[in-house]
C-alpha positions as CSV (number, residue, x, y, z in Angstrom):
1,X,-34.4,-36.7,50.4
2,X,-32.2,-35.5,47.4
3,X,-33.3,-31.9,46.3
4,X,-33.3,-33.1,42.7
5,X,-36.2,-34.5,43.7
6,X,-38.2,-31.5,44.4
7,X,-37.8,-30.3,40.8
8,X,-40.8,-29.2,39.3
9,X,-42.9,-28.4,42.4
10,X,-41.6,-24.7,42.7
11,X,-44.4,-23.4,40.9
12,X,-47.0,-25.0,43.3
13,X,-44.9,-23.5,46.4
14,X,-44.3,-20.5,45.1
15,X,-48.3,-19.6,44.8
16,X,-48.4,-20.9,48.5
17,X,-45.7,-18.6,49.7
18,X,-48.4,-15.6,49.5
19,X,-51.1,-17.7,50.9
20,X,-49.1,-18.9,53.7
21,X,-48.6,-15.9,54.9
22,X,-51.9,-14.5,54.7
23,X,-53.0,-17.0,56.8
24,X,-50.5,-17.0,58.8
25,X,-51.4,-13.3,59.7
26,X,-55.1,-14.2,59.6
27,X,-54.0,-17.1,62.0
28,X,-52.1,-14.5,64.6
29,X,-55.1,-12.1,64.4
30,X,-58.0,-14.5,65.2
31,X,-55.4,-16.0,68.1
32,X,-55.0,-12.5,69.6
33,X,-58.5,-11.9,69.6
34,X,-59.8,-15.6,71.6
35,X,-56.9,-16.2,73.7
36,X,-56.3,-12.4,75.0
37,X,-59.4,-10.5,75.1
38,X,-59.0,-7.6,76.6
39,X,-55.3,-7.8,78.2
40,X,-57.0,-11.3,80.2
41,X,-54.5,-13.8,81.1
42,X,-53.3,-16.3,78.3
43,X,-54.7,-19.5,78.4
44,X,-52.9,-22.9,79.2
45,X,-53.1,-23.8,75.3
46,X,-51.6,-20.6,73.8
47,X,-48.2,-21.4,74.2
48,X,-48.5,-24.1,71.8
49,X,-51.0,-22.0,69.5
50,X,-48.0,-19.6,69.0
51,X,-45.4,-22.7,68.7
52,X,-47.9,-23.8,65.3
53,X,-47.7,-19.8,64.3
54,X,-43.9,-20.2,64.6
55,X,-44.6,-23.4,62.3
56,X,-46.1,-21.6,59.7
57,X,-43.7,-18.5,59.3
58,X,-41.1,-21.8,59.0
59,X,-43.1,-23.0,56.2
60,X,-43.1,-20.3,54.6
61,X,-39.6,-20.2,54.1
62,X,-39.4,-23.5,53.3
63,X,-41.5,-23.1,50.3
64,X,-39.5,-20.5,49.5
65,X,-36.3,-22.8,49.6
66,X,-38.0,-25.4,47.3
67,X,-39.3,-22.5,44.5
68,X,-35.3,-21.3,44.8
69,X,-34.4,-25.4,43.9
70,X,-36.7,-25.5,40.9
71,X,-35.1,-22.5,39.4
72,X,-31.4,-23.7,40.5
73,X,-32.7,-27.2,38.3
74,X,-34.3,-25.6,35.2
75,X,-32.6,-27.0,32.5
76,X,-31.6,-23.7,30.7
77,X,-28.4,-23.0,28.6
78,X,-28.3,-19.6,30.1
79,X,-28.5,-20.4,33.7
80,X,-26.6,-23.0,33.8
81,X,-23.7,-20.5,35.7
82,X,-22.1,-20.2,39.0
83,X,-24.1,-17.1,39.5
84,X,-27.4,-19.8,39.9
85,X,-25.2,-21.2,43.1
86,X,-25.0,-17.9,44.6
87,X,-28.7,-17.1,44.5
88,X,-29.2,-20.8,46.1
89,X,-27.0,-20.2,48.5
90,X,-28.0,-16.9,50.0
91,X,-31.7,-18.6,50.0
92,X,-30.3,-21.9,52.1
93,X,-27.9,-19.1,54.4
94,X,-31.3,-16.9,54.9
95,X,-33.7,-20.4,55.4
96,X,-31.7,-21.7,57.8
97,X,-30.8,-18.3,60.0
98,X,-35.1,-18.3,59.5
99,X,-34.8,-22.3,61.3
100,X,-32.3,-20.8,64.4
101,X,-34.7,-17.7,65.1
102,X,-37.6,-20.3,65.2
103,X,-35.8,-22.4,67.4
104,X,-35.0,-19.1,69.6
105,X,-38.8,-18.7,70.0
106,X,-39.1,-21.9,72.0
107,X,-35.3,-22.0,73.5
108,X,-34.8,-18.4,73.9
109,X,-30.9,-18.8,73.5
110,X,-30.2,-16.0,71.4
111,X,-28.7,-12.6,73.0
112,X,-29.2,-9.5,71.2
113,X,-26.1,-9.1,69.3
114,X,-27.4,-12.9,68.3
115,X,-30.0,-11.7,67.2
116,X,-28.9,-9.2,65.5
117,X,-26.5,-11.1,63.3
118,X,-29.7,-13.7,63.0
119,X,-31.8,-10.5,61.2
120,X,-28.9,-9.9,59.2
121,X,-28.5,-13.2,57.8
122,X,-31.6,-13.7,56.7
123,X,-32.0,-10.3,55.4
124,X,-29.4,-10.2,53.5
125,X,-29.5,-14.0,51.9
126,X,-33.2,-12.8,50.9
127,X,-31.6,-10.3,49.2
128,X,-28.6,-11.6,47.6
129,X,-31.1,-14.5,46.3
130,X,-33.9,-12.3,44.7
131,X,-31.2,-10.1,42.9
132,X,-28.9,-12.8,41.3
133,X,-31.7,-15.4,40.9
134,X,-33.9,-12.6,39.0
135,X,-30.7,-11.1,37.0
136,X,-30.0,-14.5,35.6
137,X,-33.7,-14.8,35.1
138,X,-33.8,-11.9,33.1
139,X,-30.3,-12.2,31.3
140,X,-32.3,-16.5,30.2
141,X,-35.2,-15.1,28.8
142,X,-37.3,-17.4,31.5
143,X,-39.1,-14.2,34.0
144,X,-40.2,-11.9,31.2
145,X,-39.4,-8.0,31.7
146,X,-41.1,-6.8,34.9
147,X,-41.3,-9.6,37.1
148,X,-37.3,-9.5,37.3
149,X,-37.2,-6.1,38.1
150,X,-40.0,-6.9,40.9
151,X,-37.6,-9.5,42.1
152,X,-34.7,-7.3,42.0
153,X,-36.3,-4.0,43.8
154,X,-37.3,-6.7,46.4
155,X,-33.8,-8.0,47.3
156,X,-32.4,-4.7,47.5
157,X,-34.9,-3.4,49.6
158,X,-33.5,-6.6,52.0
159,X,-30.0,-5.9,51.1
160,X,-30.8,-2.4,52.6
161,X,-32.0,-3.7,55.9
162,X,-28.9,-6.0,56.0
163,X,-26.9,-2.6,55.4
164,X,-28.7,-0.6,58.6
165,X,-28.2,-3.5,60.7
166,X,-24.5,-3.4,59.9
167,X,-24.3,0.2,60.1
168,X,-25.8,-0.1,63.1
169,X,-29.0,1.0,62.7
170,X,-31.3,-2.0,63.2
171,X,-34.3,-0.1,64.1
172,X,-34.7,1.6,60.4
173,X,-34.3,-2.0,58.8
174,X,-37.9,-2.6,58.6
175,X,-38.0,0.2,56.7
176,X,-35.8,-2.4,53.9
177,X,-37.7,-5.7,55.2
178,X,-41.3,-4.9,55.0
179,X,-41.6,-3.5,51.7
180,X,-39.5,-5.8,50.7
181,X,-41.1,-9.1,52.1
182,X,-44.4,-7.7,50.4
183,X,-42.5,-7.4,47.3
184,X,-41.3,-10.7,47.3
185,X,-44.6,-12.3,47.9
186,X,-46.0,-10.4,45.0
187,X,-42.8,-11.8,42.9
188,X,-43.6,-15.1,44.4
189,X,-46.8,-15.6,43.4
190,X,-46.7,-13.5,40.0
191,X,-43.3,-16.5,39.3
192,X,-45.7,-19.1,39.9
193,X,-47.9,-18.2,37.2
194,X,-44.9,-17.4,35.1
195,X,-43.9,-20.8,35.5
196,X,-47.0,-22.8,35.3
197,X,-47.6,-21.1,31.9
198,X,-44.6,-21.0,29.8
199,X,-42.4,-23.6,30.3
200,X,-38.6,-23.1,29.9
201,X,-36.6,-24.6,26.8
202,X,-34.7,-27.8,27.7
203,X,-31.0,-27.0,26.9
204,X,-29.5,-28.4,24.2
205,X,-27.1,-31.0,24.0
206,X,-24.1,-30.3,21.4
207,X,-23.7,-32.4,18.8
């Protein structure tokens, strides 16, 4: 499937992005609750009731890849620049890091310094993606005045818990991540109605 193709659907992800995760959560709670009550033994079917929870958190992400293409493909004079490709590609470095952790859940091949470097991928392409995508947003016109600045407090919240994990800190980056990640829903779903309601000029074609 050509990514081309999935022009024009970020709006529609990015309002899922929110909702995903809220029922992922909601998902993970209710799950806790039937399948370990009171510290009993899990049940034969909750090894695959945590392989769908590892599902959703990957579906998540995804949407979040697909609202990152839409805004790469906006036919826009003033983000057409190379700066665009940088925000996609800290989204697709950070999406697929998201994919390998995932995949650690069932194959439990990472070590910790894997790990480690895992977190720090994705942190920091979540980062580098919400501040360029949101200063080119701003710089177009296309993301009015606050929801850039949402976008960019976000990524530098993640950029800070790439920072710690570098510094070698990891256990203060979720200081960086959480607020962050709730940021970036909030940006998420706030772009989708940003989106949905004013569309962006077509560039124009010199004469």
């Amino acid at each position: 499937m050509r990514l081309d193709k999935l022009r024009g659907y970020g709006p529609w992800f990015a309002f899922a992005v929110p909702f995903l995760f809220l029922f992922t959560m909601g998902y993970w709670v209710f799950l806790i609750a039937v399948a370990l009550p009171e510290g009993q033994p899990a049940p034969s079917w909750f090894g695959a009731a945590v392989a769908l929870w590892l599902v959703l958190w990957g579906l998540i992400v995804l949407a979040g890849l697909v609202v990152a293409v839409d805004l790469e493909w906006i036919e826009h004079p003033r983000t057409n620049t190379p700066m665009t490709y940088v925000a996609l590609g800290g989204m697709v470095v950070a999406t697929l890091a998201f994919i390998v952790f995932l995949v650690d859940g069932f194959a439990n091949f990472l070590g910790t310094g894997g790990y480690l470097v895992i977190t720090f991928l994705v942190s920091a392409g979540f980062g580098v993606y919400l501040v360029v995508i949101n200063l080119v947003g701003m710089r177009a016109g296309l993301l009015g005045r606050v929801l850039p600045w949402l976008g960019i407090v976000s990524g530098a919240l993640f950029l800070m818990a790439a920072l710690l994990i570098v510094v070698g800190l990891p256990e203060g980056a979720g200081f960086g991540f959480f607020p962050g990640a709730a940021l970036y829903f909030g940006w998420s779903l706030w772009l989708g109605f940003r989106l949905r309601g004013k569309a962006p000029e077509p560039a124009k074609v010199a004469a």
